[in-house]
C-alpha positions as CSV (number, residue, x, y, z in Angstrom):
1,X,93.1,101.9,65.4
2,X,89.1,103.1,64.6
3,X,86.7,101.4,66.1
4,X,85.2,98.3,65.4
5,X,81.4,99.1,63.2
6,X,78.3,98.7,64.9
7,X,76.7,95.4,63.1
8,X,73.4,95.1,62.6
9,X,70.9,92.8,61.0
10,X,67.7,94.4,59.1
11,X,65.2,91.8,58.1
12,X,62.2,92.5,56.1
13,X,60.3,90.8,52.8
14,X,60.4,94.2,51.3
15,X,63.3,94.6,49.3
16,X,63.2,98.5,48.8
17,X,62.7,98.9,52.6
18,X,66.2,97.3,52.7
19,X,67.8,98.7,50.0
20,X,67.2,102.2,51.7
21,X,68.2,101.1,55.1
22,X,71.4,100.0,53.5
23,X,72.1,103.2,51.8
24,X,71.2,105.4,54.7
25,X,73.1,103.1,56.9
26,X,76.3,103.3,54.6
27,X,76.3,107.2,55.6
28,X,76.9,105.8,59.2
29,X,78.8,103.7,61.5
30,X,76.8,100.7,60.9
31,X,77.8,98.0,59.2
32,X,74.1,96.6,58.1
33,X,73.7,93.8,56.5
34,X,70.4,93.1,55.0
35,X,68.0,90.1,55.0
36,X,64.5,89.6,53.1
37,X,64.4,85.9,54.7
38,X,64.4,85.9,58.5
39,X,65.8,82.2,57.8
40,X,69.0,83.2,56.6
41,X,69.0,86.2,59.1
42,X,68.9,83.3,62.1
43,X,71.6,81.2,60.5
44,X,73.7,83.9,60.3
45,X,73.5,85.1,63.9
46,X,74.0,81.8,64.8
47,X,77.8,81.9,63.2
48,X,78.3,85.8,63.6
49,X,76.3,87.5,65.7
50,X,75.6,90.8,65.9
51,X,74.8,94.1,68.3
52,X,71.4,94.5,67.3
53,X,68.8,93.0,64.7
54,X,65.5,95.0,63.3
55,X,63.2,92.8,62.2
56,X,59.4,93.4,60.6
57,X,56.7,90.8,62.7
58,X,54.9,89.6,59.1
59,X,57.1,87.9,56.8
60,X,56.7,84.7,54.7
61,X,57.7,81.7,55.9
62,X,59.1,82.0,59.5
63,X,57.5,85.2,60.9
64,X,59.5,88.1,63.0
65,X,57.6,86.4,66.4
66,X,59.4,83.2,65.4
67,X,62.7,84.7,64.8
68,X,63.0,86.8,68.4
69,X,61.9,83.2,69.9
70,X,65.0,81.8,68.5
71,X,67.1,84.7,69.0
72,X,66.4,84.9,72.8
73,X,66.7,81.1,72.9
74,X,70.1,82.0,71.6
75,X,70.9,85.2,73.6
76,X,69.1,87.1,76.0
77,X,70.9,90.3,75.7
78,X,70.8,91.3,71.9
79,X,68.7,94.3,71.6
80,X,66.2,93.5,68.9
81,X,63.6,96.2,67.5
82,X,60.6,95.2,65.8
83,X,58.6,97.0,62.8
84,X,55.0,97.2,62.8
85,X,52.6,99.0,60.8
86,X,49.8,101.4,62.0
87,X,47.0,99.0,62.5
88,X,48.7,96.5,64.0
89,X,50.1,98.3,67.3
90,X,49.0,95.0,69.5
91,X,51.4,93.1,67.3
92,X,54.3,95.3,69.2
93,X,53.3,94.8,72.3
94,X,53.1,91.0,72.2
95,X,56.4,91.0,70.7
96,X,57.5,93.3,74.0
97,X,56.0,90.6,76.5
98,X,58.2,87.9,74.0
99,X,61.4,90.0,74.3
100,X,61.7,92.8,72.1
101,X,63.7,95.7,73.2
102,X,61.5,98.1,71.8
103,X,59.4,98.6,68.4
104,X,58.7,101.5,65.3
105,X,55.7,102.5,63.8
106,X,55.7,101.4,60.1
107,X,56.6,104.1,57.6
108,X,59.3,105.8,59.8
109,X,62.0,108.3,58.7
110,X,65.5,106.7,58.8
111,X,66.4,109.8,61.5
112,X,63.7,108.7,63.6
113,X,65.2,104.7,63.8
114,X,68.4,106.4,64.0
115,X,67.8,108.0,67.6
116,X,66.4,104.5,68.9
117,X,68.9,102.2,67.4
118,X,71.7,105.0,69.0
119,X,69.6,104.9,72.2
120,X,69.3,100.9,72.6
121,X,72.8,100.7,71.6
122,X,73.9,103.1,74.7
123,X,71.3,101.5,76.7
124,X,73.0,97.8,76.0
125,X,76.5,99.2,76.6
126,X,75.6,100.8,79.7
127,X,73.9,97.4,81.1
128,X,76.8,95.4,80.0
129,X,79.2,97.8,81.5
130,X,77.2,96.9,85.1
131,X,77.2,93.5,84.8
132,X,81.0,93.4,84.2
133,X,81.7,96.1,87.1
134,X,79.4,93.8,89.6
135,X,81.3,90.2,88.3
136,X,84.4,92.2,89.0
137,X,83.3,93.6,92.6
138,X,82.3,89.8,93.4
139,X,85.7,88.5,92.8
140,X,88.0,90.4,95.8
141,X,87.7,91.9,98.9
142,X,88.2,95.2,97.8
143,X,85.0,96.4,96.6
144,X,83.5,100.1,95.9
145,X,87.0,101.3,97.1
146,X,86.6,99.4,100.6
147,X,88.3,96.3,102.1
148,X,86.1,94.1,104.0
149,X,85.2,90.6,103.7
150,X,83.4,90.5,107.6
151,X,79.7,89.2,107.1
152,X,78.9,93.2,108.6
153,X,80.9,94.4,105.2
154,X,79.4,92.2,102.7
155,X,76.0,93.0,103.6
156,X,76.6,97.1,103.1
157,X,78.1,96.1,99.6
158,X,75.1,94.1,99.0
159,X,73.1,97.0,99.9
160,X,75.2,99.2,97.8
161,X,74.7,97.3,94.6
162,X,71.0,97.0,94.9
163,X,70.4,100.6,95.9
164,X,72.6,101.8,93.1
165,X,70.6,101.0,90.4
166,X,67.6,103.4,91.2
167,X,67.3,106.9,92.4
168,X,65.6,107.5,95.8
169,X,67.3,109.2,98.0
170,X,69.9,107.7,101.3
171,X,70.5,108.9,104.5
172,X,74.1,107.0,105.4
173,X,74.9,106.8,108.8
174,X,77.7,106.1,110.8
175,X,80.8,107.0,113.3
176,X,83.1,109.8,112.3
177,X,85.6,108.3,110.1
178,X,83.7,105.1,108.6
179,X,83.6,105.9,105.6
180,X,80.4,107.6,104.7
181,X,81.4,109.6,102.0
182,X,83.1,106.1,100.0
183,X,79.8,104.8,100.1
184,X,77.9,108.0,98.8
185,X,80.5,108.0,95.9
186,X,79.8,104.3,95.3
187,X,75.8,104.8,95.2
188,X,77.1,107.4,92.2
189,X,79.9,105.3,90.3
190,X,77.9,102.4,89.9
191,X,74.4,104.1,88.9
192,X,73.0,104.9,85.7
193,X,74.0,108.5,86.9
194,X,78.2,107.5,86.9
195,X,78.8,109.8,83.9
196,X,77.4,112.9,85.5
197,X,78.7,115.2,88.2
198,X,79.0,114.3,92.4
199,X,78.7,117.1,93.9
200,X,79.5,117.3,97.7
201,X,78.6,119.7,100.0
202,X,79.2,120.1,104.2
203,X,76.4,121.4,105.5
204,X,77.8,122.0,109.0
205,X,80.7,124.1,107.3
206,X,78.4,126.8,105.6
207,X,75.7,129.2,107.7
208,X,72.1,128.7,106.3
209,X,72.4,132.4,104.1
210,X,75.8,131.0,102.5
211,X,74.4,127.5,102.4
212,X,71.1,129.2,100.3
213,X,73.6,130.1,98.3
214,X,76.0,127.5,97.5
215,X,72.7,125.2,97.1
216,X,70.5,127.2,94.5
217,X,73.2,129.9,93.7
218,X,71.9,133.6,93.3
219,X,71.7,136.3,90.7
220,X,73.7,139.2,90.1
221,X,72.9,142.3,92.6
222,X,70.7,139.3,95.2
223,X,72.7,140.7,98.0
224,X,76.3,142.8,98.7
225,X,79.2,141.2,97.0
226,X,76.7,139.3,94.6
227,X,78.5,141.0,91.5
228,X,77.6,138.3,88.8
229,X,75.4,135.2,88.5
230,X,76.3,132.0,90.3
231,X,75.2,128.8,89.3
232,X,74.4,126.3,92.6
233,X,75.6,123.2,93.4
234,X,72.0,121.5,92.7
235,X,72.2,123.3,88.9
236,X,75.6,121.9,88.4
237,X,75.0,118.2,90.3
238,X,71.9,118.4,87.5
239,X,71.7,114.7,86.1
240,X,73.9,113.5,88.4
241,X,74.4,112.9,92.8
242,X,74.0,115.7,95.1
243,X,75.8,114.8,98.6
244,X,74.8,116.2,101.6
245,X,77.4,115.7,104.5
246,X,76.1,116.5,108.1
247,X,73.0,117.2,107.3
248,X,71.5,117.5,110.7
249,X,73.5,120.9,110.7
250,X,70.9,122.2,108.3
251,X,68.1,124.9,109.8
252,X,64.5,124.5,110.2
253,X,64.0,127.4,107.3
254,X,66.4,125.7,105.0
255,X,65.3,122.1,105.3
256,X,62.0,123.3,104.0
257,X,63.6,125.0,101.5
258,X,65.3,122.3,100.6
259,X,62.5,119.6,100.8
260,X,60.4,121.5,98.3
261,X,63.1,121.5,96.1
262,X,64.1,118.0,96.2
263,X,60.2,117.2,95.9
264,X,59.5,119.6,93.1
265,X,63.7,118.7,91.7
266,X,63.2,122.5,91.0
267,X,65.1,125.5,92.3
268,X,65.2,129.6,92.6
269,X,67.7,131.1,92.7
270,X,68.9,133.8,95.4
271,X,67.1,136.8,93.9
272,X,65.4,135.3,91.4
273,X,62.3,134.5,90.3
274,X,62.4,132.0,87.5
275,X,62.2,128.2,88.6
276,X,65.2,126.3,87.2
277,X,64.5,122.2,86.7
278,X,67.2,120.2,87.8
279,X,67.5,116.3,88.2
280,X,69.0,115.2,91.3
281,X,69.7,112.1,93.4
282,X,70.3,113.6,97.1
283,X,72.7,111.4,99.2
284,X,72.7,112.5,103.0
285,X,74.9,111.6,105.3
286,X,75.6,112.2,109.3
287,X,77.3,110.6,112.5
288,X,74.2,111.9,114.6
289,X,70.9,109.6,115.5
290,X,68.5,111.5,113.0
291,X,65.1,110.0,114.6
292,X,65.8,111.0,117.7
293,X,66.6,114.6,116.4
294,X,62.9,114.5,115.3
295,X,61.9,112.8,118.4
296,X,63.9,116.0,120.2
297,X,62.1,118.3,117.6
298,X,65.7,119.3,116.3
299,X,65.2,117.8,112.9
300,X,61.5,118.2,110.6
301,X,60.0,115.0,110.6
302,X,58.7,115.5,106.6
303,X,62.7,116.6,105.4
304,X,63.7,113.3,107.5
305,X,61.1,111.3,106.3
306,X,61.6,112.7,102.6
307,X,65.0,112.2,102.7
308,X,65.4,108.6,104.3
309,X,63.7,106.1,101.8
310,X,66.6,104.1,102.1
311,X,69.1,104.1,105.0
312,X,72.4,103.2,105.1
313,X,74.7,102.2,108.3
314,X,78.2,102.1,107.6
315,X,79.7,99.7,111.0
316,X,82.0,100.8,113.1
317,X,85.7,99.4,112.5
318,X,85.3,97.9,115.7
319,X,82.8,95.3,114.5
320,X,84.9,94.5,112.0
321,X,88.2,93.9,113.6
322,X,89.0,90.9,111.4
323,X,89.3,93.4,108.5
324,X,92.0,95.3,110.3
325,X,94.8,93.3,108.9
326,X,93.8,93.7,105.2
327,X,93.2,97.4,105.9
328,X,96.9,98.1,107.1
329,X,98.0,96.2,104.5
330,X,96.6,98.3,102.4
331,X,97.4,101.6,103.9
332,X,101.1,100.3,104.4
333,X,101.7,99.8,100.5
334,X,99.8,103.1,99.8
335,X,102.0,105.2,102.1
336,X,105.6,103.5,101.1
337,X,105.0,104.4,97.6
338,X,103.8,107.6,98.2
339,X,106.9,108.1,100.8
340,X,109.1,106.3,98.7
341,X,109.7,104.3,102.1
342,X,111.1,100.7,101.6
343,X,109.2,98.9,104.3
344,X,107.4,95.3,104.4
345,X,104.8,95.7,107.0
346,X,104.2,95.7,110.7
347,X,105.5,92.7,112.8
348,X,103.3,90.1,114.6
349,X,103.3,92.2,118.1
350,X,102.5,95.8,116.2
351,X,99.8,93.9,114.4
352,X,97.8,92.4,117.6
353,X,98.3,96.0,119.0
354,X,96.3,97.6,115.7
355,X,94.0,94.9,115.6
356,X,93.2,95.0,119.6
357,X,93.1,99.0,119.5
358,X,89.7,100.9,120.3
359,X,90.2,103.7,116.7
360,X,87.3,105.7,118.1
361,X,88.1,107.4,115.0
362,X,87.4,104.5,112.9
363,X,89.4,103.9,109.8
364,X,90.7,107.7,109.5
365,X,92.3,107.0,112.6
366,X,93.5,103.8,111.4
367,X,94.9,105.2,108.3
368,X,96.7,108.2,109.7
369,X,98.5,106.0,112.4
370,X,99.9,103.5,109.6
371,X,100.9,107.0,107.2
372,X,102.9,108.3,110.8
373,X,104.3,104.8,111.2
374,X,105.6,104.8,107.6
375,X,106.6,108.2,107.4
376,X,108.7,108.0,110.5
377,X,110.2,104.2,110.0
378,X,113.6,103.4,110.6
379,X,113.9,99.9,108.9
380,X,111.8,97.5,106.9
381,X,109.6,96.7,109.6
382,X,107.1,98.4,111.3
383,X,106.1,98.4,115.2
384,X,103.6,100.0,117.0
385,X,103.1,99.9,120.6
386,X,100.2,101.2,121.0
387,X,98.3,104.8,121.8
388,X,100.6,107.4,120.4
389,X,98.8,110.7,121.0
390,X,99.1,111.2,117.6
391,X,102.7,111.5,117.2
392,X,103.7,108.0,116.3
393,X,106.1,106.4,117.7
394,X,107.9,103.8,115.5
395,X,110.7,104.8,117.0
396,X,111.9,105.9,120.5
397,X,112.1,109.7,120.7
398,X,115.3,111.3,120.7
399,X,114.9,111.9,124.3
400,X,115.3,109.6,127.4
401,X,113.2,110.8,130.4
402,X,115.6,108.5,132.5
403,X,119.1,109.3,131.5
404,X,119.0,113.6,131.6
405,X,117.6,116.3,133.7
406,X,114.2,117.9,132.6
407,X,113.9,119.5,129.7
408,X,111.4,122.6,129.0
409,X,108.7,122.1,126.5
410,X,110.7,124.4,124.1
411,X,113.3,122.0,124.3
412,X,111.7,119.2,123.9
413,X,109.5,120.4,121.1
414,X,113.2,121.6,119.3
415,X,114.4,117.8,119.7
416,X,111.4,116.3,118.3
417,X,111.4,118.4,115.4
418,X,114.7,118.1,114.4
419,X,113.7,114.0,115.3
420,X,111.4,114.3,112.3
421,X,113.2,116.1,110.0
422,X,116.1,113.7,110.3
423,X,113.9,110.7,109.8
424,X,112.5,112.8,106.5
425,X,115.7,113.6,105.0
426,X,115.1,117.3,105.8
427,X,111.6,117.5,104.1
428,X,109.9,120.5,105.9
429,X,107.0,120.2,103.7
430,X,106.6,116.3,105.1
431,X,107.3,117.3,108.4
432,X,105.0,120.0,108.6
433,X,102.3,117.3,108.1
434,X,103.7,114.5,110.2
435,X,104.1,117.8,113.5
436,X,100.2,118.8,112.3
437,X,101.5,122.1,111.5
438,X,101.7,124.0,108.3
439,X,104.9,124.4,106.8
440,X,104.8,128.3,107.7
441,X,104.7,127.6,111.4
442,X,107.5,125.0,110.9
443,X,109.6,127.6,109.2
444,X,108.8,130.2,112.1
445,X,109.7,128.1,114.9
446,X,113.3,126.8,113.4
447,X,113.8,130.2,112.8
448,X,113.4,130.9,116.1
449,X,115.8,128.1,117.1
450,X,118.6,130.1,115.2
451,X,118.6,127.4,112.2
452,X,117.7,127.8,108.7
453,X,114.1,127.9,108.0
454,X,114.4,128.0,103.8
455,X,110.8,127.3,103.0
456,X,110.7,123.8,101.4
């Protein structure tokens, strides 16, 4: 099915001005409809309305000023461009401060209203897009891809709506496993900049000559191995978000390499020498107390300062306990359908043990312990007892330390594997993940126990 036409109402006392907007407009997706009365243009808005309305300001009988009263007394969204000749410039600007979108110099080329009709349109869509996505984030708990409905949560998605509109730069911080990153992709999805790339990047992964690198890329022959051109990460984030994870890993050199090109939002190259302009938003995130890294002198007070216009605390999951429940919830119907494990849910005791639990790793922590619970249940409900070491234990082991003699660590390690396995249908590739151990080492080690270790 095509797409419903773009209406629009032209209004103007001039009938060969409309007669060639209608012609040029036929050559188009418009469907223009043409009024010399602005009258009869208001009447008709009134049964049909319309996506956008161009109207000239001086007209017989009621004037263009007149007709963008009613209109916005009508709708306050409709875009509506104005015509105005020449000398009368001041015309177009009180018709702004009434509620015009935008206005046209009188004579114009039908190319030149073209662009702005095409770029008010996009504009409108875009805003109406927002409003929708913020009605619909109002409406559940589950918001920017988090669940929370603690007053703590509620007030970082308040912050996240107002800061996503506009492009300073963030500094998020927070415990390991809060969720920094979510909230760095939520600043993106829900700015003007959605439609462009996120780029993320972890600073404390990269040394600062391969972090120069990855940043402003380099040109063939910049140093050995350099055998072609590589575009960085701020070229390619270019009109979009550029995230900076751990940030406080980044060297004194390279934060004021970095600063000047986030000031200037202008890079080099490795090797180069022509400046490249780039448009970036620059999201920063880091578990680590950034003023008192400048405080320590660890951290350049202008990169911190340039960086942090707006910062961000993610809280810790324990001060937001009461969101615990909804959390495993959520985790427990991700991970049985991922599993393909029938299961309901944990019961009341497993529950109050989650919810009473310290996660020092936050919701990671949280969200692994429910995939091990899942991945290793036995019926329809879940139980947890409490610490597991990270091995789980939704079930007892296949060993009693009370009914046998010792058994070596070999031994032991033999039975718990082959514990897994049986509780994964023989999935060595599941296992593997569930042991923390890639599926080579799983294969090496039952081949060692004499069995068949078939990669799977």
């Amino acid at each position: 099915m095509s797409a419903k036409p773009v209406r629009i109402m032209f209004v103007d006392d001039d009938a060969v001005t409309g007669r060639v907007m209608k012609r040029n407009c036929d050559t188009t997706a418009y469907d223009c409809t043409i009024y010399q009365s602005a009258a009869e243009c208001l009447e008709d808005f009134k049964r049909e309305g319309a996506d956008l309305i161009i109207t000239d300001l001086r007209m017989p009988g009621m004037s263009g000023f007149e007709l963008l009263s009613e209109i916005r007394a009508i709708d306050q969204e409709v875009p509506v461009l104005v015509m105005t000749g020449y000398s009368s410039v001041e015309n177009a600007v009180e018709a702004m401060k009434r509620g015009a979108t935008d206005f046209i110099k009188k004579p114009f080329e039908f190319d030149e209203l073209k662009l702005m009709v095409d770029r008010t349109l996009q504009s409108a869509r875009l805003r109406t897009e927002n409003q929708l996505l913020k009605k619909q984030l109002r409406q559940g708990r589950n918001r920017f891809g988090m669940i929370g409905n603690t007053p703590i949560m509620k007030s970082l998605f308040a912050t996240i709506e107002k800061v996503a509109e506009v492009s300073c730069s963030v500094v998020i911080t927070g415990e390991s496993g809060t969720g920094k990153e979510l909230v760095a992709r939520a600043l993106h999805d829900y700015s003007p900049r959605r439609d462009k790339p996120f780029v993320a990047i972890d600073c404390g992964a990269l040394s600062e000559t391969l972090l120069e690198s990855e940043l402003f890329g380099h040109e063939k022959g910049a140093f050995t191995g350099a055998t072609q051109r590589k575009h960085g990460l701020m070229e390619q984030a270019s009109g979009g978000t550029l995230f900076l994870d751990e940030i406080c890993n980044i060297s004194d050199g390279m934060q004021m390499k970095l600063m000047r090109a986030i000031e200037d939002q202008r890079i080099i190259r490795v090797g180069g020498t022509t400046p490249i302009d780039v448009d970036i938003r620059v999201i920063a995130a880091t578990n680590r107390d950034l003023e008192a890294m400048v405080e320590a002198g660890q951290l350049r007070h202008d990169f911190y300062h340039r960086l942090n216009v707006v910062n961000i605390r993610v809280p810790s999951l324990s001060e937001r306990r009461e969101d615990i429940p909804a959390l495993v919830e959520q985790f427990v119907r991700e991970f049985a359908q991922r599993y393909g494990r029938k299961v309901q849910g944990f019961d009341s005791v497993s529950m109050r043990n989650l919810c009473d639990a310290d996660w020092p790793g936050n919701v990671r922590e949280l969200r692994n312990t429910v995939e091990r619970c899942v991945i290793l249940s036995d019926g329809p409900i879940l139980k947890w007892s409490g610490r597991d070491n990270g091995q789980g234990n939704t079930n007892n082991l296949p060993v009693s330390f009370s009914d046998r003699d010792f058994l070596s660590l070999t031994e032991l390690e033999q039975e718990y594997i082959h514990h897994v396995l049986r509780c994964l249908d023989g999935k060595k590739t599941k296992a593997a993940k569930v042991l923390g151990i890639d599926k080579t080492t799983l294969w090496r080690k039952l081949r060692r126990y004499g069995e068949d270790g078939q990669r799977v």
